[in-house]
C-alpha positions in Angstrom: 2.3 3.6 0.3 4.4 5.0 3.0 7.7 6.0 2.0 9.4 8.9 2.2 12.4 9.5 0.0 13.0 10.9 -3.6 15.7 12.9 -4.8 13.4 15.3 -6.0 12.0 15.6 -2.7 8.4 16.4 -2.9 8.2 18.8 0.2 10.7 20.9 -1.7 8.1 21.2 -4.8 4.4 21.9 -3.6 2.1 22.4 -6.5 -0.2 25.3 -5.6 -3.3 25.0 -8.1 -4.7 21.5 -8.7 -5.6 20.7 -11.5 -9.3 21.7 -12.6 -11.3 18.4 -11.5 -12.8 16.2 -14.7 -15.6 13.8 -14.4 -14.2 10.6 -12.6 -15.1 7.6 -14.3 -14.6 3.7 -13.4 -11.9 2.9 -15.3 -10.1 6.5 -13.7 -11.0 4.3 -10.3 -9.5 1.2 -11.4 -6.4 3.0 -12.8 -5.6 4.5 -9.7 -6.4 0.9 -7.8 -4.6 -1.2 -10.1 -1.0 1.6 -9.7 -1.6 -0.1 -5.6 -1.6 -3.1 -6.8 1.4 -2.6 -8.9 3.0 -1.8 -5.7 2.1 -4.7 -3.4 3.0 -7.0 -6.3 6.6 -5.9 -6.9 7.4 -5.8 -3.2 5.7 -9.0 -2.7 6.9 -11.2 -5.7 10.5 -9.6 -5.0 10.0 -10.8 -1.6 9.8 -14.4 -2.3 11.3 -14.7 -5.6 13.7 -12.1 -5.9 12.3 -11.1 -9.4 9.0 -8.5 -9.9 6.3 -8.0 -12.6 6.8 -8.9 -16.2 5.8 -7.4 -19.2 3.4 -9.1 -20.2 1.4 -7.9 -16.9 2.5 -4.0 -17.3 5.9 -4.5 -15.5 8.7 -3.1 -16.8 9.5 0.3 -14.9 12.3 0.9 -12.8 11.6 -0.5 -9.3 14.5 0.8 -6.6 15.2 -2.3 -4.5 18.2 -3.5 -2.4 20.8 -6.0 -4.5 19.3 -9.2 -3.3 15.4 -9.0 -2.5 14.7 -12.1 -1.3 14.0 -12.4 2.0 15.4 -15.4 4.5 12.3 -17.0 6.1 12.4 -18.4 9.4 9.6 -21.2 8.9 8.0 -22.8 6.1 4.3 -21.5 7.1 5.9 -17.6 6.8 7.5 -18.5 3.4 4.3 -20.2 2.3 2.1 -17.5 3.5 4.5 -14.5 1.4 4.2 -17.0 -1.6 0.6 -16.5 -1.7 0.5 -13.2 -0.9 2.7 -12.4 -3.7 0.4 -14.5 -6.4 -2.6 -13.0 -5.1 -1.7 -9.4 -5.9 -0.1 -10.5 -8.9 -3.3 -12.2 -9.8 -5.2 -8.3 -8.6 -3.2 -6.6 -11.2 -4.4 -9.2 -14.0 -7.6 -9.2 -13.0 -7.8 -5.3 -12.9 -6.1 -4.5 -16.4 -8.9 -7.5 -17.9 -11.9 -5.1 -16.4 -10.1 -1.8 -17.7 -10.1 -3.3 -21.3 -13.2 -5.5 -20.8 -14.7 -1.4 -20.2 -12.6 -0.3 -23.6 -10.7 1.5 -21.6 -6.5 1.0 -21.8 -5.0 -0.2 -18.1 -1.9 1.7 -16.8 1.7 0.7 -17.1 3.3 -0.2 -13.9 4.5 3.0 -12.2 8.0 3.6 -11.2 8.8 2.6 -7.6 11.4 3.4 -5.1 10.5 0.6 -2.5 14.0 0.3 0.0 14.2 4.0 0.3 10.9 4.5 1.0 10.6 2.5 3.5 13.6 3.3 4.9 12.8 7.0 4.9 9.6 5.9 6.8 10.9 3.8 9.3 13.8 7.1 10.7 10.2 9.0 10.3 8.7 6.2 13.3 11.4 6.9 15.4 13.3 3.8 14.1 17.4 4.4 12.3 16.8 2.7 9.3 14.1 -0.1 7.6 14.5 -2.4 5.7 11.7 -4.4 5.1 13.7 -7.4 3.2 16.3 -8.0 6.1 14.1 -10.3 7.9 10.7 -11.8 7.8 9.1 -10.0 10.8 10.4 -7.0 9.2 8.9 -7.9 5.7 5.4 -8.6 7.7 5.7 -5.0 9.0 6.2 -3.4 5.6 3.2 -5.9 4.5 0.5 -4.8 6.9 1.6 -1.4 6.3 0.3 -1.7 2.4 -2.5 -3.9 3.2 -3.6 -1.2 5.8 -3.6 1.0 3.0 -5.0 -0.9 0.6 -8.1 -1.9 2.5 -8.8 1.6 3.3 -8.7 2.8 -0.3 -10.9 0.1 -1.5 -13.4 1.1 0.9 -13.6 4.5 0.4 -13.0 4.1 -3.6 -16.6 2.7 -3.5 -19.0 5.4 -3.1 -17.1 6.6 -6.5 -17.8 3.4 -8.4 -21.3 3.5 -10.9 -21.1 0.3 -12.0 -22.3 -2.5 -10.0 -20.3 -5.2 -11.8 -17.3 -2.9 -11.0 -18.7 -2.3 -7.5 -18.7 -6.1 -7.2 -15.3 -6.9 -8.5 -13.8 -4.3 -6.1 -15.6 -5.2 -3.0 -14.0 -8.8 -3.8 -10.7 -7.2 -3.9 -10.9 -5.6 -0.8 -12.2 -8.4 1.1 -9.0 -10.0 -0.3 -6.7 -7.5 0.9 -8.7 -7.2 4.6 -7.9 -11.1 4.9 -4.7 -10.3 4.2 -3.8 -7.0 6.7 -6.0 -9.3 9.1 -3.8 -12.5 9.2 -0.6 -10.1 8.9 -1.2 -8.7 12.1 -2.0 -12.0 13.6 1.3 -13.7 12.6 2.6 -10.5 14.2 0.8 -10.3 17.4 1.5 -14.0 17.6 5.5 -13.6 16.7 5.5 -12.6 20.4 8.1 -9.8 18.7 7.7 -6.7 20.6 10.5 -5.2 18.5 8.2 -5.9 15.6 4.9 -4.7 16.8 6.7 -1.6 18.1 7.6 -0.9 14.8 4.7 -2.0 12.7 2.7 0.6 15.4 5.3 3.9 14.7 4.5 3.0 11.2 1.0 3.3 11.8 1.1 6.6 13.2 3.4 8.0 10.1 0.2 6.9 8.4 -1.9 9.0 10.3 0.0 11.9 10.6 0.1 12.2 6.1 -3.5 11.6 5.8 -4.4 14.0 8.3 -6.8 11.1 9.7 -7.3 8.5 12.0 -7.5 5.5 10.1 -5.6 3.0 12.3 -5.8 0.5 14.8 -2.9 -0.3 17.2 -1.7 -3.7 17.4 -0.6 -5.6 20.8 0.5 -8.4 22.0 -2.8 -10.2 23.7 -1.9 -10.4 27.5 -4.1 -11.3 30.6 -5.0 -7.1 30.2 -4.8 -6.2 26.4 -6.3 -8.7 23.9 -4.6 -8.2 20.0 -6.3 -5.9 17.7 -6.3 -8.1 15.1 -9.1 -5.9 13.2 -8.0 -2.4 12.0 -11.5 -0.2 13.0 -13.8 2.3 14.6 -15.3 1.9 17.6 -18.1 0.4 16.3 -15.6 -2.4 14.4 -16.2 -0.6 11.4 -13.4 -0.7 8.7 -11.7 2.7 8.2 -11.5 4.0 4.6 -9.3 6.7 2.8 -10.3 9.2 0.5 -8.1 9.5 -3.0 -6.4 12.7 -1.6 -5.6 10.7 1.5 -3.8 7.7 -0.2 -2.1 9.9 -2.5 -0.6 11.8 0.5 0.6 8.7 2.3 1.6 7.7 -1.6 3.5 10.3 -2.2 4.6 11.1 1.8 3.2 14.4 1.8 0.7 16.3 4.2 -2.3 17.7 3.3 -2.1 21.2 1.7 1.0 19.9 -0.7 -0.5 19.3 -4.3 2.6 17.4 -5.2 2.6 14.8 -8.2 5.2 12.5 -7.3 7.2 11.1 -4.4 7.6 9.1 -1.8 6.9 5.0 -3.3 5.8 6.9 -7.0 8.9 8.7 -7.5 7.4 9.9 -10.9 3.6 9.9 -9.5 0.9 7.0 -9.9 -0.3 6.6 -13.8 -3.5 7.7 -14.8 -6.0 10.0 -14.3 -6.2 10.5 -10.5 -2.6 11.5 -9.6 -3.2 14.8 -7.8 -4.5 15.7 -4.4 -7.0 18.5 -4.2 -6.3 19.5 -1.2 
């Protein structure tokens, strides 16, 4: 939910009125959720298997990825790990489309994604040339904790939205799912001993910030006899951050607050659904 790049750059296109605010319902919620998921799946399966989303699970739109996805792992723990990432988000997305229809309403198709640009783009934004989050594992972790950071902090502040409490529930499952995962991402790269890759993970973080207007990040280091690993992304009360809609659409789209753009940045034709718009 970080990158950067569209050839119909979004800076170039601000949308001055938004659009007149409608009731927001569940299924609007999980719509915008499950266009996040649709995301970390298709970077995540084409990680490990070279292939994204089928059909049958909404798939289908054009994802813009380098020739050959998969990524070279240098151990069988990191390739095992990626597997399961992958299958869990792919299991998200199924599991959110079954509670959109199981509440009559119709779940999104997969949006169109520009994932190697993106992140590219995002990386010369951190100070780094280039980024390409499939040329190495350490580099694939980086572009991992960068989503999960995002994802954690949009199910979070998603909930005060939510009416439901079956909804609520399901949700709250998800995003303790996706806090393991941003949690034991930046463990395998506090403990790669990479400070290349914590550098970079870091300068990511702070592009984060800087779209979202907010403070919603943790640094991580490498644990030394001075500076123990922030494994745990929160306040100073270790309280998990959260993100409004408006905010992960900014980082979504790369734009800063006061642009009402649609589209850009990872959604080069926008999120699907009903929230798609910042308000502000």
């Amino acid at each position: 939910l970080v990158g950067c790049s569209d050839s119909r750059s979004s800076t170039s296109v601000p949308v001055t009125t938004p659009v007149t605010a409608a009731a927001v319902t569940d299924v609007d919620i999980l719509n915008f959720a499950l266009n996040l998921e649709y995301l970390e799946a298709e970077f995540y399966l084409r990680a490990v298997t070279g292939t994204g989303i089928g059909s049958a699970d909404g798939g289908g739109a054009a994802v813009s990825v380098k020739s050959s996805p998969k990524v070279t792992f240098s151990n069988s723990f990191y390739q095992q790990f990626a597997f399961e990432l992958a299958q869990t988000e792919l299991q998200h997305v199924r599991a959110i489309r079954a509670t959109i229809t199981s509440l009559s309403g119709t779940p999104v198709a997969a949006p169109s994604l520009d994932i190697m640009a993106s992140f590219n783009t995002i990386g010369v934004l951190a100070g780094l040339p280039s980024f390409d989050p499939f040329a190495s594992d350490l580099n694939y972790f980086v572009g991992a904790a960068a989503l999960e950071e995002v994802g954690v902090t949009a199910y979070t502040g998603a909930a005060r939205l939510i009416t439901a409490t079956a909804v609520l529930d399901a949700a709250a499952g998800i995003q303790a799912a996706e806090a393991y995962h941003a949690g034991a991402i930046r463990t395998i790269l506090a403990a790669s001993g990479s400070s290349t890759a914590v550098a970079n993970y870091n300068g990511v973080l702070s592009v984060l910030n800087k779209l979202d207007t907010g403070n919603h990040t943790t640094n991580l280091s490498i644990g030394n006899a001075t500076t123990a690993s922030s494994i745990v992304s929160a306040d100073s009360n270790a309280i998990g951050f959260a993100r409004t809609t408006d905010q992960v659409l900014h980082i979504a789209y790369a734009t800063m607050a006061g642009n009402l753009a649609t589209f850009g940045g990872f959604f080069p034709s926008g999120v699907n659904g009903t929230i798609r718009q910042p308000a502000a």
